[in-house]
ZALORO-591495 format. One line per 4 residues: number of its first residue (from 1); for each residue x negated, y, z negated of C-alpha. Coordinates in pm, 1 decimal, padded with zeros to 6 digits. Example, Ala and Ser with C-alpha at 12.3 -4.5 7.8 and 13.67 -1.06 7.14 Angstrom:
2
1> -01230.0,-00450.0,-00780.0  -01367.0,-00106.0,-00714.0 .
This chain:
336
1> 07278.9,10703.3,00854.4  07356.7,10633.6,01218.2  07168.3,10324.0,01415.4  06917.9,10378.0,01641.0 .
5> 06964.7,10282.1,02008.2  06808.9,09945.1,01968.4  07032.0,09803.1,01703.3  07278.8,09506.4,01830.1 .
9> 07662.4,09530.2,01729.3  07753.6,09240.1,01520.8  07910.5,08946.8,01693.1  08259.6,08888.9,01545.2 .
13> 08567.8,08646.2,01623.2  08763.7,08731.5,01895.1  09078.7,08779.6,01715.8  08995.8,09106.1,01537.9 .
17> 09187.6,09331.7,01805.8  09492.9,09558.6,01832.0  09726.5,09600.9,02079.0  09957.5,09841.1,02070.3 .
21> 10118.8,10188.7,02253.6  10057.8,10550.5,02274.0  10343.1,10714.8,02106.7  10637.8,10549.6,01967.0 .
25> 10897.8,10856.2,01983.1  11050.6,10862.3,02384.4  11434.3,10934.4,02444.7  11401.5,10690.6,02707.8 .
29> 11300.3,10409.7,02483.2  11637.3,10428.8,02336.9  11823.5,10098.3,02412.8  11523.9,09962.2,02587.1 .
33> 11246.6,09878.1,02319.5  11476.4,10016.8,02020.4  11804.2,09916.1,01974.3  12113.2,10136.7,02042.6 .
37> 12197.9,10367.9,01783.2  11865.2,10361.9,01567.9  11876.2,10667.3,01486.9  12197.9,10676.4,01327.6 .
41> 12115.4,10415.1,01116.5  11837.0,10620.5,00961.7  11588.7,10392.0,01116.0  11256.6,10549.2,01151.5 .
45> 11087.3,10411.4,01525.5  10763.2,10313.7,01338.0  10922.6,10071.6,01115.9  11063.7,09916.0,01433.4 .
49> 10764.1,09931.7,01654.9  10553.4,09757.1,01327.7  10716.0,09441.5,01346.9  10542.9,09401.8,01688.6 .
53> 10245.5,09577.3,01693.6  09924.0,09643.7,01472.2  09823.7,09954.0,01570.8  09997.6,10285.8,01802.0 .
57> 09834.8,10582.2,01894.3  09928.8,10956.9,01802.3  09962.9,11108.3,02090.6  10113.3,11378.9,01902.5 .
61> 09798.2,11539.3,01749.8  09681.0,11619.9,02079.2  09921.0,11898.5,02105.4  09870.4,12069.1,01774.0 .
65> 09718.7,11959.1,01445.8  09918.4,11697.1,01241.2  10097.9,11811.8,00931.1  09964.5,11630.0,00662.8 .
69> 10340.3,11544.3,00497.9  10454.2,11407.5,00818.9  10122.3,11184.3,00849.4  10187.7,11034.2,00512.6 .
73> 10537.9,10984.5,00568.9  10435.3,10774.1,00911.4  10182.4,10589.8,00680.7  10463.8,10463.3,00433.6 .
77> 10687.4,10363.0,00714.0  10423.5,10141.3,00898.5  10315.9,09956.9,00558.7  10673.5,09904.0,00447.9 .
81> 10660.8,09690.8,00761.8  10331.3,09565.5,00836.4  10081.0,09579.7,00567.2  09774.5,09555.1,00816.9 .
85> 09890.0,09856.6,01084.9  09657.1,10089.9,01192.6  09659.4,10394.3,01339.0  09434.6,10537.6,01638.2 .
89> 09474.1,10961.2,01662.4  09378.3,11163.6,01954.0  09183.9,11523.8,01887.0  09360.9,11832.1,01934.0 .
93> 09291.4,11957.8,02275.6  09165.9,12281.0,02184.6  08886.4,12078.1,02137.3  08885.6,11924.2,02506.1 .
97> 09053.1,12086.5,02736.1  09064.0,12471.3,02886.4  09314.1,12672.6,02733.8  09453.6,12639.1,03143.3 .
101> 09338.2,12327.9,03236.4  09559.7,12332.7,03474.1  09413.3,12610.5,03683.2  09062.3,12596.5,03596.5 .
105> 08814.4,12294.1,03535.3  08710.2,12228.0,03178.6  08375.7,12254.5,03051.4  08170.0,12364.6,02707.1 .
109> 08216.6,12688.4,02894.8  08603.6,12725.9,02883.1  08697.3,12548.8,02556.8  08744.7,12736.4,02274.7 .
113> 08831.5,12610.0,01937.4  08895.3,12805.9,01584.6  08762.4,12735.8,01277.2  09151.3,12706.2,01177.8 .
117> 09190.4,12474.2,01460.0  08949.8,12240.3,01264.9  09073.8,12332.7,00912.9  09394.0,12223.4,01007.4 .
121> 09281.9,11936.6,01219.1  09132.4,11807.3,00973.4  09419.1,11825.0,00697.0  09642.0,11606.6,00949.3 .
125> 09375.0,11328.3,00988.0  09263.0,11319.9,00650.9  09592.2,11197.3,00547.2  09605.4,10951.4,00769.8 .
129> 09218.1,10845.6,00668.0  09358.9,10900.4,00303.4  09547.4,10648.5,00302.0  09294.4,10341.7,00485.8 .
133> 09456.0,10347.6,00789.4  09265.6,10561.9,01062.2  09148.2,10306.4,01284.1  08965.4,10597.6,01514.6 .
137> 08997.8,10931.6,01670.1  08989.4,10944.8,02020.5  08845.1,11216.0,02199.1  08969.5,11238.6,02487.9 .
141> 08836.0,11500.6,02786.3  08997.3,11496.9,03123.7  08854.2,11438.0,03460.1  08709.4,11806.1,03524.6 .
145> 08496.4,11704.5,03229.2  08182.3,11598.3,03406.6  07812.4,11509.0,03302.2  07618.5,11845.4,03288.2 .
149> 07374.7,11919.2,03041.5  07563.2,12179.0,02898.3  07836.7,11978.6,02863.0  07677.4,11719.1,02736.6 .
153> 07524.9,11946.4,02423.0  07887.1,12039.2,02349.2  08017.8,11677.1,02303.8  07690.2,11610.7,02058.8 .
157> 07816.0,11898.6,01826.3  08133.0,11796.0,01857.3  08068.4,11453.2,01743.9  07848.4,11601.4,01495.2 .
161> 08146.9,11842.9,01382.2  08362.9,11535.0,01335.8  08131.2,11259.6,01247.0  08335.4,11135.8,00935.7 .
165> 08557.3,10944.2,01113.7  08562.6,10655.1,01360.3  08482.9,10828.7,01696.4  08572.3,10691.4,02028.3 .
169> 08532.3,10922.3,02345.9  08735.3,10894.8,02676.7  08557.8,11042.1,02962.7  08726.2,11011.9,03346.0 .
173> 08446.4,11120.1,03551.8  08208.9,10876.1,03689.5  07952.5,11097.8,03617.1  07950.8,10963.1,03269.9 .
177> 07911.1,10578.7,03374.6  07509.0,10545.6,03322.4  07262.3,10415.7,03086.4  07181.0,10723.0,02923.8 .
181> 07513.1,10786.4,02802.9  07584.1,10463.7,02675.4  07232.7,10479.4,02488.9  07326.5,10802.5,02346.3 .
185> 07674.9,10711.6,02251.8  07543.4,10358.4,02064.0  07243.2,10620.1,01884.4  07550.3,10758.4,01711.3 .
189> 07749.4,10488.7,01674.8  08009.8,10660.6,01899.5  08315.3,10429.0,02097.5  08309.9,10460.5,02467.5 .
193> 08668.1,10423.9,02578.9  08713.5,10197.0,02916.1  09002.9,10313.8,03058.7  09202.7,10217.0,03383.9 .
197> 09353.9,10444.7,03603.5  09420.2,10542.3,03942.3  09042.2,10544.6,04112.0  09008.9,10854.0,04304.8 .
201> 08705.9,11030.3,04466.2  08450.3,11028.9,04173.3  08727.7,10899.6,03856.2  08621.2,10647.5,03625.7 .
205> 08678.0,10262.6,03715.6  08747.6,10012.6,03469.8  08444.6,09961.6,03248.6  08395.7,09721.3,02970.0 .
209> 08130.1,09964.1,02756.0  08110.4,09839.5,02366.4  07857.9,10093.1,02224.3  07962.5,10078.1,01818.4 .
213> 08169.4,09916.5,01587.8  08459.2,10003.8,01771.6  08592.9,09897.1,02138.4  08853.1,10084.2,02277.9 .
217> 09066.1,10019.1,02589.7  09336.8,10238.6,02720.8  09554.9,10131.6,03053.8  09720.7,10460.1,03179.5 .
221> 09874.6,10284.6,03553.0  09802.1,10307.3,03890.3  10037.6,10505.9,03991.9  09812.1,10678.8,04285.6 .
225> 10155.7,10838.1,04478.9  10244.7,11025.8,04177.6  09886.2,11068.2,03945.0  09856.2,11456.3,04088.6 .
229> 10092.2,11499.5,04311.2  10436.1,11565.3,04099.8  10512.9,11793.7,03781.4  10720.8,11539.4,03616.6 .
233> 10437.3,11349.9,03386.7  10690.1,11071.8,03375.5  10650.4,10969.8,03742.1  10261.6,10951.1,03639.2 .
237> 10320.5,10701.8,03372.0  10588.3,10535.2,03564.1  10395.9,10226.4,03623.9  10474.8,09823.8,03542.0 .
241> 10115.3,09604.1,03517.6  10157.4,09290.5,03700.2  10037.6,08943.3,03570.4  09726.3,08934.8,03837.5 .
245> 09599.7,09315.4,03721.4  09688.9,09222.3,03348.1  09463.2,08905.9,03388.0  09142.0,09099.3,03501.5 .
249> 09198.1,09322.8,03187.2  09211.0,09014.0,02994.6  08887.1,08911.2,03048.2  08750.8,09277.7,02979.2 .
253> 08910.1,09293.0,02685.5  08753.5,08956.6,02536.7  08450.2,09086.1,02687.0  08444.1,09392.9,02466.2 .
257> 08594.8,09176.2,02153.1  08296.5,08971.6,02157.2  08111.3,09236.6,02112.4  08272.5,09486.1,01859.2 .
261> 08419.3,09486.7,01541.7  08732.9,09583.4,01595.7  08886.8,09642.4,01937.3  09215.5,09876.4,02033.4 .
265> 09403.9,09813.1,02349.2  09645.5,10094.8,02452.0  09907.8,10064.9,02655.1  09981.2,10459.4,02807.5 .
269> 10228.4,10372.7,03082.7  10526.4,10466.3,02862.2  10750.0,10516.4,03128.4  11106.5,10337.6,03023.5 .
273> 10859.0,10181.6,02746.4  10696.1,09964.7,03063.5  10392.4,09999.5,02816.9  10570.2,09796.8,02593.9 .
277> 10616.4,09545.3,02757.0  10236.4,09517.8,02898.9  10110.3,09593.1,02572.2  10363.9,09246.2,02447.3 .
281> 10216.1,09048.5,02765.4  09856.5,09125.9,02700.5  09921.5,08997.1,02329.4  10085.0,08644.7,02432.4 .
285> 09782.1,08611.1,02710.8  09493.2,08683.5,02460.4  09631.9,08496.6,02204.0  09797.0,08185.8,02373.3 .
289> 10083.3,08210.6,02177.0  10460.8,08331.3,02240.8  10568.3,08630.5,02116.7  10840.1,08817.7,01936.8 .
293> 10991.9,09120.5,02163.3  11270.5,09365.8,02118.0  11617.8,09137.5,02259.9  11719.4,09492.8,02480.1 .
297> 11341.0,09492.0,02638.4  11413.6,09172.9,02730.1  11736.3,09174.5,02869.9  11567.6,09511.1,03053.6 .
301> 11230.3,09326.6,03147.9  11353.9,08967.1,03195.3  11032.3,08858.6,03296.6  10937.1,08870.6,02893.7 .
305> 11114.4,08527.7,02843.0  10801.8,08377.2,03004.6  10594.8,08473.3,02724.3  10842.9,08638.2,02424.1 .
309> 11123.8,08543.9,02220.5  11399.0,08785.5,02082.2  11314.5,08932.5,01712.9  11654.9,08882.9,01514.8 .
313> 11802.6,09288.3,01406.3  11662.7,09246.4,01049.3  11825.8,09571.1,00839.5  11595.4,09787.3,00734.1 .
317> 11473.8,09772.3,00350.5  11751.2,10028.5,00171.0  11443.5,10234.3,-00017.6  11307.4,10362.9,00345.0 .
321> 11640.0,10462.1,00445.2  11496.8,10852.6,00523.1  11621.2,11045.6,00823.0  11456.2,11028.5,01106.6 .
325> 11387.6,11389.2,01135.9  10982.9,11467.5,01183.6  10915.6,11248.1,01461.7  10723.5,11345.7,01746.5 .
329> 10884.7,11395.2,02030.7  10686.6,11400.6,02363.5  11003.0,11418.2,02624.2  10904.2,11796.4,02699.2 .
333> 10530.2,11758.5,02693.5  10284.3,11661.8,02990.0  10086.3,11397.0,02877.6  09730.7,11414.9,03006.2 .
């Protein structure tokens, strides 16, 4: 049964968050958060990207449904590694976005899902869920996606159609910054993603919304120069948080801790794995503590010895020696 608008989310301590990346898999992460030569060394990225991080998002399953085999097989990596990882999956976007998003707006009126669509959606996240470690599913519309009554009755089916898991919605219209939104998303028990990105005419601006169990925070950069303007979605994401603009996150982020149960923080800015790097300095600042870091980010982002210490090159564990073949690759995909 889902709480009515007037229930209060529990108070919890302010340590129950993850902080972590979206995606793992990047050819430019090689010899910059992963060591040279992973892959021949049948080293799998999750099992690396485990030993600093709690949680990733699949960016992946945005682009097609997951297959079920290759969920599992991410699930035994991350637990070989770090008994306590979680994973946060986006929706596919025939669920989101226009089948041309790029050339027309997206609306209830121009997406247009299958039933296979969710058949097989759902095979790839039950897996995952399977297996205890779905943190949420993020459902994620883009910026054309504004507040319109129609639009609005398409997102309540949808969150009907998918109300078994741990929802969280990312909206980037300002449109959906209001009371009655947030009422109706805490009615269901439905995460309201705060987001920051490049604020232009009506986008979102940072928010610190907690409206169920689950707060969710994604940073995508600020690149404004190249959020539209080029083709290459790695000049979009091509963006290094400073300690100032980290620091007013940090207080968001404790904000929305206080007040859910568990809390995600996503670093999107992938770029050269600069969302690494945040995602490591947002995790020494909330904490107070030092961290462990990847010795070639460092010697890449040498302003990491502030705040992390090298992790020694422990082998990997000989019974999860399996190729790396499977993972997702995102080098010739525009993120959105």
């Amino acid at each position: 049964m889902e709480p009515s608008a007037s229930v209060r989310l529990p108070q919890v301590v302010s340590d129950n968050i993850r902080i972590g990346t979206a995606g793992w898999s990047y050819k430019d992460w090689e010899g910059i958060f992963y060591p040279p030569g992973m892959q021949r060394r049948k080293q799998h990225p999750l099992e690396y990207l485990a030993r600093f991080f709690d949680t990733t998002e699949i960016n992946t399953s945005f682009y097609g449904p997951l297959k079920p085999e290759l969920a599992k097989l991410w699930c035994r990596k991350v637990v070989a590694v770090n008994k306590t990882f979680l994973f946060t999956a986006k929706l596919y976007r025939a669920f989101t976005h226009s089948p041309i998003a790029v050339m027309e707006p997206t609306s209830a009126a121009t997406i247009r899902p299958t039933d296979e669509d969710e058949t097989r959606t759902r095979e790839g996240l039950d897996a995952i869920a399977g297996e205890g470690q779905l943190g949420a599913l993020l459902i994620q519309f883009p910026v054309s996606f504004k507040n319109t009554s129609l639009n609005r009755e398409y997102l309540d089916r949808l969150l009907r159609q998918f109300i078994e898991y741990p929802r969280v919605v990312e909206v980037r219209d300002s449109s959906w910054n209001n009371a009655e939104t947030l009422a109706a998303f805490t009615q269901k028990n439905v995460g309201f993603c705060n987001i920051d990105q490049p604020v232009l005419g009506r986008s979102l601006a940072p928010t610190e919304h907690v409206t169920a169990a689950i707060g969710y925070v994604r940073l995508h950069g600020r690149n404004y120069q190249q959020w539209f303007d080029s083709d290459n979605r790695n000049d979009r994401y091509n963006y290094l948080y400073n300690e100032r603009e980290l620091a007013g996150w940090k207080e968001r982020i404790e904000s929305v801790t206080a007040r859910a149960q568990t809390t995600y923080v996503i670093a999107n800015n992938h770029f050269e794995s600069k969302a690494g790097v945040n995602a490591l300095e947002l995790k020494a600042m909330i904490s107070g503590k030092r961290v462990l870091a990847p010795p070639t980010l460092i010697q890449k982002y040498p302003e990491l010895r502030k705040i992390a210490d090298p992790a020694e090159d422990t082998p990997v564990p000989t019974n999860m020696e399996l190729p790396l073949e499977g993972a997702p690759t995102l080098t010739s995909r525009k993120q959105t």
